[in-house]
C-alpha positions in Angstrom: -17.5 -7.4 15.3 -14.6 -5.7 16.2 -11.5 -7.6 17.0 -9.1 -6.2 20.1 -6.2 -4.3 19.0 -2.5 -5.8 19.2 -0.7 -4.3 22.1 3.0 -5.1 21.3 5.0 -2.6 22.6 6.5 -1.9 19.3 3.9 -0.9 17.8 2.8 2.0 20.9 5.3 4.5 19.6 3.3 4.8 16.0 0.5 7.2 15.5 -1.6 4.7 14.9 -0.6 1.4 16.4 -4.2 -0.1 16.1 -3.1 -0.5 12.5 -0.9 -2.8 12.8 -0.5 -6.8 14.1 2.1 -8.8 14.5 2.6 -12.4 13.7 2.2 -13.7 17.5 -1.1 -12.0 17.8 -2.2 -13.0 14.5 -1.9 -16.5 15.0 -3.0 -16.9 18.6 -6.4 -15.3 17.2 -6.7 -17.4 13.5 -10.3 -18.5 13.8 -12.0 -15.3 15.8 -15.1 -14.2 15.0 -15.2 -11.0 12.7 -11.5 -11.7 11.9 -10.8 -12.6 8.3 -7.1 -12.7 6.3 -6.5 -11.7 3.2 -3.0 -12.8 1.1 -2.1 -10.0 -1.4 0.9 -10.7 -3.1 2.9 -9.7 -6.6 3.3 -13.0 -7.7 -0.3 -14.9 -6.5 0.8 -17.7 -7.2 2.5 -17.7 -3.9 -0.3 -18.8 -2.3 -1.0 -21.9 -3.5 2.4 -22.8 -1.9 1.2 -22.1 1.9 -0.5 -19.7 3.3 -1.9 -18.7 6.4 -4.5 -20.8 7.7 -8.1 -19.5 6.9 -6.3 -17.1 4.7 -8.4 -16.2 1.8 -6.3 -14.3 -1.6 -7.1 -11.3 -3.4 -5.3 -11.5 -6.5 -4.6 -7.4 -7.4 -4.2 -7.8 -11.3 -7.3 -9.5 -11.3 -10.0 -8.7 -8.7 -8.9 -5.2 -7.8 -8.4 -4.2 -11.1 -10.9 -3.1 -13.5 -11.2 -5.3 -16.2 -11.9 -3.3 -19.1 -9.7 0.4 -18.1 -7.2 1.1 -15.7 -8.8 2.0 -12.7 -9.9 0.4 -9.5 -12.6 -1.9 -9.6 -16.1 -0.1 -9.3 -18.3 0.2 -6.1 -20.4 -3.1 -7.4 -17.3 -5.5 -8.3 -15.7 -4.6 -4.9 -19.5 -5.6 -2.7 -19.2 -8.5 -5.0 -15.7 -10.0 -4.4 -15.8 -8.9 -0.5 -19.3 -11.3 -0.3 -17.6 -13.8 -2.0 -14.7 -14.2 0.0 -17.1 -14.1 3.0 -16.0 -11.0 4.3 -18.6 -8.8 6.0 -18.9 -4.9 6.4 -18.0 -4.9 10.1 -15.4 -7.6 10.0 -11.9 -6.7 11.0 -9.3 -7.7 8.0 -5.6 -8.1 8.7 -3.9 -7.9 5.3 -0.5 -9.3 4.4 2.0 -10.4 1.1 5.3 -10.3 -0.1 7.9 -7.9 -0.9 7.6 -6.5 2.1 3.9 -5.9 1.9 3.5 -3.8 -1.1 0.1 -5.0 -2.6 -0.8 -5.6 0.8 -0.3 -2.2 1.8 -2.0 -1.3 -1.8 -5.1 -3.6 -0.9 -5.4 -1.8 2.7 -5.5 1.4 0.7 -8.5 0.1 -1.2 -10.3 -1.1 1.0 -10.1 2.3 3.1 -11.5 4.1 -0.1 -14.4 1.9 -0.1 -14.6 2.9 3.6 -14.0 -0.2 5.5 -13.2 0.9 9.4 -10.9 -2.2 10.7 -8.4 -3.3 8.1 -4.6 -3.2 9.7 -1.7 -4.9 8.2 0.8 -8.1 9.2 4.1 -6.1 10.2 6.7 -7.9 8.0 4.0 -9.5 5.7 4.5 -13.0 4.7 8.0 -13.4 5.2 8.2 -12.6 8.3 5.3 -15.3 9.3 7.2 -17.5 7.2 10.6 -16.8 9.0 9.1 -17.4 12.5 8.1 -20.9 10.6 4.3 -20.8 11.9 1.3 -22.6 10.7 0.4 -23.1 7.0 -1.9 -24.4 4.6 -2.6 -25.4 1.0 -6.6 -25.2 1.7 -8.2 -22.2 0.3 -11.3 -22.1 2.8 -14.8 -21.4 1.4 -16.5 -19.3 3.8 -20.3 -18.3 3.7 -21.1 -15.6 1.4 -22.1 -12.5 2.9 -23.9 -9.4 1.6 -21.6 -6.8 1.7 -22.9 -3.4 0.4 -22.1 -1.1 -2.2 -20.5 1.7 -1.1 -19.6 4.6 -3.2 -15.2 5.0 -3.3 -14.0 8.3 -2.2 -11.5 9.1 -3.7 -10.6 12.4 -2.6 -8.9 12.3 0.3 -6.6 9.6 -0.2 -5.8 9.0 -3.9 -4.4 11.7 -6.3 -4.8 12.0 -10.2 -2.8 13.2 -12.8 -4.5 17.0 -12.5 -3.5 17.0 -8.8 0.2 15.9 -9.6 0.6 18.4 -12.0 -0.9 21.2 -9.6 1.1 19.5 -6.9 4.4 20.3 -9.0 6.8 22.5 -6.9 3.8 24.0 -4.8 3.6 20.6 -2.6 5.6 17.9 -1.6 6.2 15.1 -3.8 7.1 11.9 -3.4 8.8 8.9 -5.6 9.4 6.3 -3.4 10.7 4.3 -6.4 15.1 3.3 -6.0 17.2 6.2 -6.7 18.3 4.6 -9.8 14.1 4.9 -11.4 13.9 8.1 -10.3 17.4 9.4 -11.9 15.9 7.6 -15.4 18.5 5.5 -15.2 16.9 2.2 -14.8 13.4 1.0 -16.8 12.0 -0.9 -14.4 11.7 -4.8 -14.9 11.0 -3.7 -18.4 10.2 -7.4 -19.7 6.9 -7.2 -17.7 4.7 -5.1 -19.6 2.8 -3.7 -16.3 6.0 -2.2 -15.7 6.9 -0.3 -18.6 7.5 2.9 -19.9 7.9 5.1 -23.2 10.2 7.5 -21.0 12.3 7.6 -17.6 13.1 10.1 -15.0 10.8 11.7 -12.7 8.4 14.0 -12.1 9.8 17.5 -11.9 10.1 18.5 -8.3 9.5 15.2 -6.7 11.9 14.3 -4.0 13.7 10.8 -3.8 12.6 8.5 -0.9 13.1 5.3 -1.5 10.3 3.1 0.2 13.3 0.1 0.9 14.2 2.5 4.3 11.3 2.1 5.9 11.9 -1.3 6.8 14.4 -3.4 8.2 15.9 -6.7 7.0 12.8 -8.8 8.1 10.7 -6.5 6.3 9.2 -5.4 9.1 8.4 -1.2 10.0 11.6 0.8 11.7 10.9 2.2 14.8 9.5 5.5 15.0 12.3 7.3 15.2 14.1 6.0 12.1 11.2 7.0 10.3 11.1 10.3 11.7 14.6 11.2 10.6 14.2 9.0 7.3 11.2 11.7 6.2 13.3 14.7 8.1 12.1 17.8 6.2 8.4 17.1 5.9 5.4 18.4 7.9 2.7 15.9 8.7 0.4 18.6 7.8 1.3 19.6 4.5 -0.6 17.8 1.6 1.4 15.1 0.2 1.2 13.3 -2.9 3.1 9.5 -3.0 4.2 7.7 -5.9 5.8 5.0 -7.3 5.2 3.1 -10.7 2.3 1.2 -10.5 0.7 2.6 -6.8 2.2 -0.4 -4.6 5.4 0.7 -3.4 3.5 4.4 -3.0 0.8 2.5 -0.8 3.2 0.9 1.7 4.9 4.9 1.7 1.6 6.0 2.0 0.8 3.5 4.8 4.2 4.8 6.7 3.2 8.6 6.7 -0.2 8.4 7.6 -0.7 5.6 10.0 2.9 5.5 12.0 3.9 8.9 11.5 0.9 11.0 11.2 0.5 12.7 8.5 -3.2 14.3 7.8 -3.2 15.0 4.2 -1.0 12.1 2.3 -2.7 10.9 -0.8 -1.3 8.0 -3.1 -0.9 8.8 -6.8 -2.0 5.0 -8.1 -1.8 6.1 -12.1 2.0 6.8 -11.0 5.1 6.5 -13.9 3.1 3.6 -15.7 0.7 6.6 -16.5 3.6 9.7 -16.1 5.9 8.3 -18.4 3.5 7.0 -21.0 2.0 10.1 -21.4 2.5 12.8 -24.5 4.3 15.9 -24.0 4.5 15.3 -20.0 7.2 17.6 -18.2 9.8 14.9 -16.9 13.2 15.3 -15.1 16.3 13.5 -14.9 19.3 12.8 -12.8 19.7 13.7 -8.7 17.9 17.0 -8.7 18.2 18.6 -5.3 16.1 16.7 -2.9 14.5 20.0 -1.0 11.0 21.0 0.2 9.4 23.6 -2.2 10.0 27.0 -0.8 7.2 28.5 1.6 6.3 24.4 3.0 8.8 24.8 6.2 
């Protein structure tokens, strides 16, 4: 049951402004029919402090994850956790979280790769509800189970492996959307969290710098179109593009940016990223500022 779309003006200028809600039309419609919530944050804790009302949370370390190898949860654990959080097939889902919507962004991308049609994201996330100091609550609702099928994940048109990075190098654009100081090598990020380790530090030779921070404003919410388009000056929406990051959640709100407000046609987030790049034996890496250009024969 498909939910109408938002029609802030804001939001007309994007490619695809059905993708996103804002925090007015959000709450005005808590409580519709084939609407549900979902709370995706870094630290999940956050929503046992206040959340949404009828917000229900997907926790990404441990229910998107697969618990025995790092990948995304198979076809049957995904139909499992979406019936238990009473979400149906043909519901519409409004995602949001913190930091700007990172995980959110990464939790949208999952759900697309298992093929759901209506999932759209809370511009500015859960600070920006927060902010506008609307509605919340400490009960974690226990909605009917439904029976949500299994649906084979395809991958290929929106996620990248290591193979297609390494084909990707200077034939195809590359991004690290990580700060400029990750990408230089200079900076192991928040290395006293294991997720976020790694044996070595740079980037991937070839990849451009664009940090994901300048997509957003101070409220965490999306720049208007324009901003973006000058922000990504240089690429072609219909060149493949390959996103990363160091975990795939930063690379998911990037890859959220170029496909659904700016239009790109072929981006595909690299999820494995520099917790897999950097960990990896006898992988090329680069240091330092290296000249942030398209690869020859892509303009």
């Amino acid at each position: 049951m498909a939910v109408p779309f938002d029609p802030a003006p804001q939001f007309r200028e994007f490619a695809h402004p059905e993708r996103l809600v804002s925090a007015s039309w959000l709450s005005a419609r808590l409580g519709t029919p084939g609407l549900k919530v979902v709370e995706s944050d870094q630290d999940s804790l956050l929503y046992d402090i206040g959340h949404i009302p009828g917000a229900v949370r997907l926790d990404w370390r441990r229910e998107l994850n697969n618990a025995l190898y790092r990948d995304i949860v198979d076809p049957e654990t995904f139909a499992r956790i979406m019936s238990e959080k009473g979400i149906a097939r043909d519901d519409t889902v409004v995602v949001y979280g913190d930091h700007s919507n990172w995980w959110a962004a990464f939790t949208l991308w999952i759900l697309e790769l298992y093929g759901h049609e209506d999932v759209r994201l809370l511009d500015g996330g859960r600070d920006a509800w927060m902010a506008e100091e609307r509605d919340t609550s400490f009960a974690v609702p226990d909605y009917p189970a439904t029976d949500y099928p299994v649906i084979p994940r395809q991958d290929a048109s929106l996620r990248a492996f290591v193979d297609d990075v390494r084909q990707a190098i200077g034939t195809q654009p590359l991004l690290d959307v990580r700060s400029a100081e990750e990408y230089e090598g200079a900076e192991a990020r928040r290395a006293e969290d294991s997720a976020f380790t790694a044996q070595q530090h740079g980037h991937i030779p070839s990849a451009l710098s664009f940090p994901w921070g300048g997509s957003v404003d101070a409220t965490g919410r999306f720049r208007r179109r324009e901003v973006l388009e000058e922000l990504y000056e240089g690429l072609h929406p219909s060149d493949p593009t390959i996103v990363y990051c160091h975990l795939g959640d930063r690379s998911a709100h990037t890859w959220f940016v170029l496909k659904y407000l700016l239009g790109f046609d072929n981006v595909r987030n690299y999820d494995g990223s520099w917790a897999e790049w950097g960990n990896m034996v006898r992988m090329p890496i680069a240091q330092g500022k290296e000249p942030g250009v398209i690869p020859e024969g892509l303009s």
